[in-house]
C-alpha positions in Angstrom: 37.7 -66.5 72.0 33.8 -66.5 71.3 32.2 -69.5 69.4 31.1 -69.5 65.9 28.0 -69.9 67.4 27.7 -66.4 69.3 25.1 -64.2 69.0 25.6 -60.5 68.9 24.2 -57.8 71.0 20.7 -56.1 70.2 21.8 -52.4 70.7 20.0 -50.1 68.3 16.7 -48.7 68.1 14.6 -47.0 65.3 16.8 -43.8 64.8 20.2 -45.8 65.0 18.7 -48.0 62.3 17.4 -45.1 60.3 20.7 -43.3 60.8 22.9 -46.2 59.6 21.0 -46.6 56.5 20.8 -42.9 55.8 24.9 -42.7 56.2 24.7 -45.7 52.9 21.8 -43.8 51.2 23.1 -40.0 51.7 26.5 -40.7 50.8 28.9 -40.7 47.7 26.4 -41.6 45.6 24.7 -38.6 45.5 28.0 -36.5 44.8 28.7 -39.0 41.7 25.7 -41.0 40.2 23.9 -38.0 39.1 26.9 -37.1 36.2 26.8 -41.0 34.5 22.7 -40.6 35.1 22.1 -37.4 33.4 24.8 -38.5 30.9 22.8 -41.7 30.3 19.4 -40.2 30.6 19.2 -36.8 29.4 15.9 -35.3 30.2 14.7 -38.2 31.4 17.0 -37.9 34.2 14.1 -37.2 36.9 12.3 -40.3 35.2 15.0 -42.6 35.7 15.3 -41.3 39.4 11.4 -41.8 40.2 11.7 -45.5 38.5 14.9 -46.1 40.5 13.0 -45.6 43.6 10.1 -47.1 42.9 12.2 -50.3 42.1 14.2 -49.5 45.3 10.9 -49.0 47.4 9.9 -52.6 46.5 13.0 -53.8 47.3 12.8 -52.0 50.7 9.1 -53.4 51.5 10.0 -57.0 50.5 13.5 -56.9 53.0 11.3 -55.0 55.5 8.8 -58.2 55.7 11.2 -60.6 55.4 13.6 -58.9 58.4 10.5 -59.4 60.6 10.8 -63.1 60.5 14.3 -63.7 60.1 16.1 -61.3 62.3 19.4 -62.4 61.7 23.1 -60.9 60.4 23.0 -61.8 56.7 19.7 -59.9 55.2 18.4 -61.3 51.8 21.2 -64.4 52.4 19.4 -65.4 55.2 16.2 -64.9 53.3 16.8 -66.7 50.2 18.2 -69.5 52.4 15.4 -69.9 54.0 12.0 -69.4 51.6 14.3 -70.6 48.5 17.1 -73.2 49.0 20.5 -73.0 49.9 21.8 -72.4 46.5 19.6 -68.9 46.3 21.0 -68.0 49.1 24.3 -68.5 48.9 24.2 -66.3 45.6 22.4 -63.4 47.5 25.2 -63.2 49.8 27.9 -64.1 46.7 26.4 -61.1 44.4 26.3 -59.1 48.1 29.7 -59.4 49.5 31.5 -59.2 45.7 29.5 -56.2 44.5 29.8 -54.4 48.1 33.3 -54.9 48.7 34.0 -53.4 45.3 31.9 -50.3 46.4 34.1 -50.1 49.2 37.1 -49.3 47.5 35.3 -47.4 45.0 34.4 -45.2 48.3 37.6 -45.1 49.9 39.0 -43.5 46.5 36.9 -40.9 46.3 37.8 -40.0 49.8 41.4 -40.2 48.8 40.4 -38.2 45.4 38.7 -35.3 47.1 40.9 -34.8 50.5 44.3 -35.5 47.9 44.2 -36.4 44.8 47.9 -37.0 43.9 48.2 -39.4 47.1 44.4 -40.5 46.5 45.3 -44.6 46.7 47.2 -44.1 50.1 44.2 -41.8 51.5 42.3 -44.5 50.6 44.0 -47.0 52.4 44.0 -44.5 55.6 40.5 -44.5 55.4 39.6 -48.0 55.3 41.9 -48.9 58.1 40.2 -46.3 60.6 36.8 -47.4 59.4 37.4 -51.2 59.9 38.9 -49.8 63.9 35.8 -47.9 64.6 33.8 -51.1 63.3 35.9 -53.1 65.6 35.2 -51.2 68.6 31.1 -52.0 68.4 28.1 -51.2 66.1 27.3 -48.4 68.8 30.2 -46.6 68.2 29.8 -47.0 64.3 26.1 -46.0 65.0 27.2 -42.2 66.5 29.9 -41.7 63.9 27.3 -41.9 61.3 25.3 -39.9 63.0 27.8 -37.2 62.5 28.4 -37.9 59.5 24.8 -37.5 58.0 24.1 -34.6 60.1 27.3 -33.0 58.2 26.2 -34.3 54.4 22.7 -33.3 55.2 23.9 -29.7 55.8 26.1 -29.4 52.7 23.4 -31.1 50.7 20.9 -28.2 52.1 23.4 -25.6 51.4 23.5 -26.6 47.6 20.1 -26.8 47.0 19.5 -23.1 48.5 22.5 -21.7 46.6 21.4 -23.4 43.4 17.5 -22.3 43.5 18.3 -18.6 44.6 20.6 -18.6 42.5 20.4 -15.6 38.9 21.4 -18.4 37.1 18.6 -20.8 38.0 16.2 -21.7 34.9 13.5 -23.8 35.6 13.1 -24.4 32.0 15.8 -27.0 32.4 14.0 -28.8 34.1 12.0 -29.8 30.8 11.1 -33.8 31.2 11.9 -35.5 28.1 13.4 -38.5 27.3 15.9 -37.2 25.4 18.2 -40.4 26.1 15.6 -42.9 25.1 13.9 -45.9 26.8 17.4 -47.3 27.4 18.9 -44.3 28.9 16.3 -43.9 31.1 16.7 -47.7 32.5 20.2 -47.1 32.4 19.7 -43.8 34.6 17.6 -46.0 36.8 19.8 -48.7 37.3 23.1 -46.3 37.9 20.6 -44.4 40.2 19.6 -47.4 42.1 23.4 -47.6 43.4 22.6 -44.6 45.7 19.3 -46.3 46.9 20.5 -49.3 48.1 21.6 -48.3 51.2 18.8 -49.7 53.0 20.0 -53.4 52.8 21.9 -52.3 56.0 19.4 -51.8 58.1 18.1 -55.8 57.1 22.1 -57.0 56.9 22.1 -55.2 60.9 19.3 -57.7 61.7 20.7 -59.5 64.7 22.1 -55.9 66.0 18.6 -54.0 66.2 16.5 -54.2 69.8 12.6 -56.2 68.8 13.5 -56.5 65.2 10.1 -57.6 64.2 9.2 -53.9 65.1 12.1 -51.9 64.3 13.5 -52.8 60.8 9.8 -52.7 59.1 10.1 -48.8 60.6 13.1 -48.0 60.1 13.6 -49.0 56.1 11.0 -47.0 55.0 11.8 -44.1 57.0 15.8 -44.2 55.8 14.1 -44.7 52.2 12.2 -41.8 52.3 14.3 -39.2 53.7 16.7 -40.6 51.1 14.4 -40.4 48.0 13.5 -36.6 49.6 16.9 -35.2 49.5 18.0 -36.7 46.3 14.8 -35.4 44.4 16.1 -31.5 46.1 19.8 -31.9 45.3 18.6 -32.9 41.4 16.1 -30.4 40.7 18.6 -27.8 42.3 21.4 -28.9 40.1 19.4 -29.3 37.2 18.0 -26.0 37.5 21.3 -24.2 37.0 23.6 -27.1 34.6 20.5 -28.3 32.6 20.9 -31.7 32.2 23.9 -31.4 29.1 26.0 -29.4 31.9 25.0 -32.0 34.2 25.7 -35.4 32.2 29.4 -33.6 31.2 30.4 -32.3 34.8 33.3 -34.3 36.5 32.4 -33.1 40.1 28.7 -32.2 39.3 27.3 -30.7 42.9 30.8 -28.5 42.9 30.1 -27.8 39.2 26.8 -26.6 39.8 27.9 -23.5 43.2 30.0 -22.6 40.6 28.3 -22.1 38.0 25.2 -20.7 40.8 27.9 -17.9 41.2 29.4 -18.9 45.1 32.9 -20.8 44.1 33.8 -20.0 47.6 31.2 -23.1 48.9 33.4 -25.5 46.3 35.7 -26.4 48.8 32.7 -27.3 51.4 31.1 -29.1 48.7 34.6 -30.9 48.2 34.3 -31.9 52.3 30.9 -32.8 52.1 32.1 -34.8 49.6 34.9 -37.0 51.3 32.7 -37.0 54.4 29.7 -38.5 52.4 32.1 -41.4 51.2 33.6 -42.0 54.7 29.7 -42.8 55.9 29.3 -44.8 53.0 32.5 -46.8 53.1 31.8 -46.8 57.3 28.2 -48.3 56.6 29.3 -50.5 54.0 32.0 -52.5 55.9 29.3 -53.3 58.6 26.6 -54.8 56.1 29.4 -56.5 54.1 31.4 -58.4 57.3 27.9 -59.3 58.7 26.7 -61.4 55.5 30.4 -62.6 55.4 29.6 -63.8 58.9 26.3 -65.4 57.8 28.2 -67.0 55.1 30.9 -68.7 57.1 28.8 -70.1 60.1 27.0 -71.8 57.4 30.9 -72.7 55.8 30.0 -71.2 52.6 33.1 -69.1 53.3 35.7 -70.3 56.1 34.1 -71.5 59.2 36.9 -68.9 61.2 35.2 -65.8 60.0 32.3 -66.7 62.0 33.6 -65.6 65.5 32.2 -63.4 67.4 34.6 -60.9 69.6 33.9 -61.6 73.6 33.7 -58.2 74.7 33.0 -56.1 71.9 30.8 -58.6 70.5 30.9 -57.8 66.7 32.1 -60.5 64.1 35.7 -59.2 64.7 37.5 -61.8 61.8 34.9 -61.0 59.2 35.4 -57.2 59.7 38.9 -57.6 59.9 39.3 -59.6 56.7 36.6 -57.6 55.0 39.3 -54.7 55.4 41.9 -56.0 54.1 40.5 -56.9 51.3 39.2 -53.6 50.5 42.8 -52.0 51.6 44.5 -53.8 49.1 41.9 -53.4 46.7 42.0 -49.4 47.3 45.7 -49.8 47.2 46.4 -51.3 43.9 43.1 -51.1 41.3 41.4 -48.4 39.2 37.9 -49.1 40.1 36.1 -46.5 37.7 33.0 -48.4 36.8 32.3 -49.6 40.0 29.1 -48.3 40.3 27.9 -50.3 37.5 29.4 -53.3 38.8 28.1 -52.2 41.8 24.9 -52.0 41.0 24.3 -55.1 38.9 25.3 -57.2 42.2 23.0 -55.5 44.4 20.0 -55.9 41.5 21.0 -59.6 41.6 21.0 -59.5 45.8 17.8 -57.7 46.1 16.0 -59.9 43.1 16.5 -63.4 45.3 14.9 -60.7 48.5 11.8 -60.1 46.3 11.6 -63.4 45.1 11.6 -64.9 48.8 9.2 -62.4 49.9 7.1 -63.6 46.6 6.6 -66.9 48.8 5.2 -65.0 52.0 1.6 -64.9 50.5 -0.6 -66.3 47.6 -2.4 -63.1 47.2 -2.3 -60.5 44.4 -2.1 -58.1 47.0 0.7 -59.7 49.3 2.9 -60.7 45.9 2.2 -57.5 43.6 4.8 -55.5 45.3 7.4 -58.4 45.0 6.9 -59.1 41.2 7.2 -55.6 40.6 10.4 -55.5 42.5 11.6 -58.6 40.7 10.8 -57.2 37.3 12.3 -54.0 38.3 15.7 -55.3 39.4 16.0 -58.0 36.6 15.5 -55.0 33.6 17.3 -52.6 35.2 20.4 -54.9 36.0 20.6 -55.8 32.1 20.0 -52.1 31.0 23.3 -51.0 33.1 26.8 -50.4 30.5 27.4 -53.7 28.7 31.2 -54.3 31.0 28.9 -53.8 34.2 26.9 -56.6 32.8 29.7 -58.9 31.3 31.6 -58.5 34.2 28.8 -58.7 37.0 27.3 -61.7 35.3 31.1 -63.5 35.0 31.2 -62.5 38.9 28.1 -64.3 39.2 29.0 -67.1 37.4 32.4 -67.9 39.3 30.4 -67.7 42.4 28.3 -70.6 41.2 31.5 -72.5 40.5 32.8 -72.4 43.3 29.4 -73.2 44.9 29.2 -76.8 43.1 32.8 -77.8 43.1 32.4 -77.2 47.8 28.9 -79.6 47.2 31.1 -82.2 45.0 33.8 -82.2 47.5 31.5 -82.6 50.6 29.3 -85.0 48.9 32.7 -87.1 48.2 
């Protein structure tokens, strides 16, 4: 069996990078967050989405600089480790792993709730156990199936938006930018928005996977981001164009909601696929960056040392992605985890707030810390405009993590 200490092998290039953060980006999100958004928002919808990305673009360029010099598993862990302390680091990686694993049973559900609903928990559990395989068998072969699996979303995604805009129900008078919702719903929009952004963190979290990391993660992130930021703009204005954002904020399954109502219900049950397969990228995408900052965590025996292995052949973090799916298999299994987007999305706000803090410390110029005190300002307001239970409950979250961090010092200092 392979040391903690084991390295693993630099396999991907540009497009494997781009892909991988594309199949987090493109995924579920864009199937579910737009509802809560437009419900939060109301014609300030498309607002809230342009200050979701320009929050999440910050967030990119600060983990993009920071990858460069710290090309290792763990992404803003590592970071906050190093340009902050310990402590900062450890609660990147605590708000990372708590928030993400969470998102991974909220993931597997909605596979389980669009391939069969009345058996959605044991779909769910299906899912996550073939995922954590493929993960198991190498990041290459988790690399092609997302691949697939955007190249699939992508064309589902493209088929909504040309239904919806041709459609004889398409108005662009509802696309009328207000801010019917308020300053609050707006920020709210944003930060429930952000949740299908943050994708990109596994390109960074892939650090010690990627071939001359100092050049490809600084390409890649950006390039995920946009593409990302391009196809959710589309998919909105096309839905909005035919629901208005009223039909929007009140449709259950808003991208099916809208081919209907465009006239085609015979693409609903694509839509439903596109669907399922969207969340099998994301769940896919989101096991790798969550086992990799568990195996951060554990060679630096902020979680148990035996986590950190590295498999001999395969050479992926083999425990970590093991007990990472377990976790989220008996999560799947036994909880209701509506809300956890919000939840979601308050831990990764947290995560990316210590990345734009760290990369605040790269420079003493306006122009080298503008982008990460807007990014910091950004993920601080938007966390605390998120549902009031996202916010109790993320910051309790937080708060046991910091617990649990002083009582390990006390009892290694004794």
């Amino acid at each position: 069996m392979a040391q903690s200490s084991a390295g693993l092998r630099r396999t991907l290039g540009v497009g494997d990078a781009v892909v991988i953060g594309l199949g987090s980006m493109v995924g579920a999100g864009i199937f579910a967050a737009l509802a809560p958004a437009a419900h939060a928002a109301g014609s300030g919808l498309l607002i809230g989405l342009a200050v979701a990305a320009v929050v999440a673009y910050c967030n990119a360029t600060s983990s993009a600089r920071l990858a460069a010099l710290y090309p290792a598993s763990g992404g803003t862990y590592v970071y906050g480790r190093e340009r902050l302390g310990e402590f900062w680091g450890y609660l990147a990686g605590w708000a990372f792993v708590v928030g993400k694993t969470a998102s991974c049973a909220a993931m597997a559900l909605t596979v389980g709730a669009y391939v069969w609903p009345d058996q959605a928990h044991a779909v769910a559990v299906a899912a996550v156990v073939a995922l954590t395989a493929v993960n198991y068998g190498g990041v290459q072969k988790s690399a092609w199936l997302t691949r697939v699996i955007v190249a699939v979303v992508l064309a589902v995604l493209a088929c909504v938006v040309v239904v919806c805009l041709t459609s004889g129900e398409a108005d662009a008078g509802r696309l009328d930018i207000g801010a019917s919702g308020g300053l609050g719903g707006v920020l709210q929009a944003a930060g429930l928005l952000f949740f299908a952004f943050a994708g990109y963190a596994r390109i960074a979290t892939l650090g010690e996977e990627v071939r001359d990391p100092a050049r490809t993660i600084p390409r890649a992130i950006p390039i995920a981001l946009g593409i990302a930021l391009a196809v959710y703009v589309c998919v909105a204005v096309a839905v909005l164009t035919v629901l208005g954002s009223d039909g929007l904020g009140d449709a259950t399954a808003p991208l099916a909601d809208a081919v209907r109502a465009a006239g085609v219900p015979g693409l609903v049950p694509v839509v439903r696929v596109g669907a399922a397969v969207a969340a099998l990228g994301s769940l896919l995408a989101l096991i790798l960056g969550v086992s990799r900052t568990t195996l951060a965590m554990a060679r630096d025996r902020h979680l148990p040392g035996a986590l950190a292995a590295v498999h001999p052949r395969f050479q992926v973090p083999h425990r970590a992605e093991l007990a990472v799916g377990v976790v989220v298999a008996v999560l799947a299994a036994t909880v209701d985890v509506r809300g956890a987007i919000g939840f979601s999305s308050f831990g990764v706000l947290a995560y990316y707030a210590v990345a734009n803090a760290s990369a605040w410390t790269l420079g003493s110029s306006l122009s080298a810390r503008a982008v990460p005190a807007v990014g910091l300002l950004g993920c601080v307001v938007l966390a605390f405009a998120l549902p009031w239970v996202s916010v109790v409950v993320g910051a309790g979250v937080l708060v046991v993590g910091v617990v649990a961090y002083g009582v390990r010092r006390k009892l290694r200092a004794a």
